[in-house]
C-alpha positions as CSV (number, residue, x, y, z in Angstrom):
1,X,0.0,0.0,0.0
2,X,2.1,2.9,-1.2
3,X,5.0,1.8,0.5
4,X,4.1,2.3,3.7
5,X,5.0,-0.8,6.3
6,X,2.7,-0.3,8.8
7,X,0.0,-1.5,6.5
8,X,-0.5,-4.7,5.0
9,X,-1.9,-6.2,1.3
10,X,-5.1,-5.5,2.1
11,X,-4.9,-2.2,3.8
12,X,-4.9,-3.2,7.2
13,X,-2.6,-1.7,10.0
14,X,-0.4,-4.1,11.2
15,X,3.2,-4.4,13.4
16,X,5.6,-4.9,10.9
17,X,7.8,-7.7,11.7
18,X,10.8,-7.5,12.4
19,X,12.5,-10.7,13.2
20,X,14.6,-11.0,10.0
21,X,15.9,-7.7,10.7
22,X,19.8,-7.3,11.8
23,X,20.5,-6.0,15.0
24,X,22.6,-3.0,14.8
25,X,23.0,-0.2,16.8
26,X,20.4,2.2,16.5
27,X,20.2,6.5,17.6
28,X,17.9,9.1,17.2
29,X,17.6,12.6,17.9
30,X,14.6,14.9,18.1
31,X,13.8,18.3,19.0
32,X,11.0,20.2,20.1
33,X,10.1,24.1,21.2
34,X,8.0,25.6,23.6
35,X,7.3,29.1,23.3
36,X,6.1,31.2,26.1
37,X,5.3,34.6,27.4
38,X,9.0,36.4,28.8
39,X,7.5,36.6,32.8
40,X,6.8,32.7,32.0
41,X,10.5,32.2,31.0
42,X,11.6,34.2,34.1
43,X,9.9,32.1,36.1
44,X,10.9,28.6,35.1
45,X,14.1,29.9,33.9
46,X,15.0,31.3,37.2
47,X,13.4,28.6,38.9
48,X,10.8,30.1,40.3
49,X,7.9,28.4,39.9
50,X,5.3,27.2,42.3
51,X,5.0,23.7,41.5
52,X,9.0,23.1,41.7
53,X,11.7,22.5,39.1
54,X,10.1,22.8,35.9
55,X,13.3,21.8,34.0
56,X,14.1,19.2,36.0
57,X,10.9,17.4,36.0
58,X,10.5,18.2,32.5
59,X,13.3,16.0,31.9
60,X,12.5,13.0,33.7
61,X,9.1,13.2,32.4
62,X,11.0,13.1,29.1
63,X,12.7,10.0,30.0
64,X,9.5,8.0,31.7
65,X,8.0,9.1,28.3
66,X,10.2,7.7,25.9
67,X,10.3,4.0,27.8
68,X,6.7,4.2,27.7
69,X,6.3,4.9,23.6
70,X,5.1,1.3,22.7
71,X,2.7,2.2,25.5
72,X,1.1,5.0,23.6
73,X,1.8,4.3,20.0
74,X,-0.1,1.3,18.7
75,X,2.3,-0.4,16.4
76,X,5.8,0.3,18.1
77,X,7.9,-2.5,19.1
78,X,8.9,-2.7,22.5
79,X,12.6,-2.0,22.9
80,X,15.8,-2.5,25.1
81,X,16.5,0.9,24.9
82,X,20.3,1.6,26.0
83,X,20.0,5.5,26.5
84,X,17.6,7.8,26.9
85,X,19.0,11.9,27.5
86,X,16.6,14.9,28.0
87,X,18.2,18.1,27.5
88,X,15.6,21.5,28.1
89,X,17.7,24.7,26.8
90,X,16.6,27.9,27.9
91,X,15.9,30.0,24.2
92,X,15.6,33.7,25.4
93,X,15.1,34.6,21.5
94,X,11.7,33.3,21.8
95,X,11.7,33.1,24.5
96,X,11.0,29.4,25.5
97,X,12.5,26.8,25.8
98,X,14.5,23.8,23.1
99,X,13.8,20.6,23.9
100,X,16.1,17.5,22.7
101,X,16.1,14.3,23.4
102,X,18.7,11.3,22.6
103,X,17.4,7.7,22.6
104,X,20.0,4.5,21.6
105,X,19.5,1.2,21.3
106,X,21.0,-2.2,20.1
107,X,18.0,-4.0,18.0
108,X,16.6,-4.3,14.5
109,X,14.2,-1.7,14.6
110,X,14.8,2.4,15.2
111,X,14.4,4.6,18.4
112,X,12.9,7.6,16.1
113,X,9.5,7.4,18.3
114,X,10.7,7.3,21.5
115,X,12.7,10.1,20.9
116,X,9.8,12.1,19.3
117,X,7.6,11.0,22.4
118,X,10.5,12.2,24.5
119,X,10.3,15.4,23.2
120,X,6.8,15.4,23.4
121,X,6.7,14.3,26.4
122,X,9.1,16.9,28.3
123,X,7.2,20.0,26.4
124,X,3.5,18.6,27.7
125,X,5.2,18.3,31.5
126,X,6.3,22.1,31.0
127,X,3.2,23.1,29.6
128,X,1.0,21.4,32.5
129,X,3.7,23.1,35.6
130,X,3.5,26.5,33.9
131,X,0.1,26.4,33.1
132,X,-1.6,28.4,35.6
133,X,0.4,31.4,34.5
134,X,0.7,31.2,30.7
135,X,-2.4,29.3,29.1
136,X,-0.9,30.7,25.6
137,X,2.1,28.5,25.6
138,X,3.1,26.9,22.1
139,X,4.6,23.7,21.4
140,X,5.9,23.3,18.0
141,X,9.0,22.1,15.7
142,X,9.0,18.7,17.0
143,X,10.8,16.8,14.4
144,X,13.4,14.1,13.9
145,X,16.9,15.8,13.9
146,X,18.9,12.2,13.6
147,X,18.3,8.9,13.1
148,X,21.1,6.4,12.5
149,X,21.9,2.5,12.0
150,X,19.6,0.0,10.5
151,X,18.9,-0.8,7.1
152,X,18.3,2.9,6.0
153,X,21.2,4.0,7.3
154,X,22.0,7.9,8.4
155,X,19.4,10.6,8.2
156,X,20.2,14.3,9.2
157,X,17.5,17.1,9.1
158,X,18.8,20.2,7.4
């Protein structure tokens, strides 16, 4: 069905399978914003706010998230993932916050989801602590910056 794996001959969604697949080792790398009012920045920049530190658990959050993708997303293989790093990075310009997230693994399918829910994930958990003074915030840009190993090989966003 147009090339796309996750459906079969007949146009049914399925798990693709994996099993003849070689293990290799496998990283992505994805990236998210959160864009905010500047008093909102102030606050969770300088650590301010009242439910605790934003950042912080923004990041595990981030984590938790990206161990529970197969959880969430229907047709994602559960995976020994290796690695899992959430950086937040304050972005005065916006001002907001960059959000990236590093997931590895050693297996015959990619880690591109869990970092995307990572992302996700960590931008949600800022959203819901910052919430009570900035209802306006914006997540956007959440993308795949690198994914690498496998059978595809190495892709780099521009």
């Amino acid at each position: 069905m147009s090339g796309l794996t996750h459906f079969d001959a007949k146009g049914d969604a399925h798990m693709v399978d994996v099993s003849d697949k070689a293990v290799t080792s496998r990283v992505a790398v994805a990236e998210a914003y959160i864009t905010m009012a500047q008093k909102t920045f102030e606050i969770i920049t300088e650590g301010r706010a009242k439910k605790g530190d934003v950042i912080g658990v923004a990041r595990l959050a981030g984590i938790m998230g990206a161990k529970k993708t197969p959880d969430l997303i229907p047709l994602c293989h559960p995976l020994p993932i290796t690695k899992v790093a959430v950086e937040l990075f304050p972005a005065p310009e916006l001002p907001g916050l960059r959000i990236e997230a590093t997931v590895k693994t050693t297996g015959q399918t990619g880690v591109e989801m869990e970092a995307l829910t990572a992302v996700s994930t960590a931008a949600l958990t800022v959203y819901d602590m910052a919430k009570a003074v900035d209802k306006a915030m914006e997540i956007t840009g959440i993308r795949v910056m690198l994914k690498d190993g496998g059978k595809s090989g190495r892709y780099e966003a521009s």
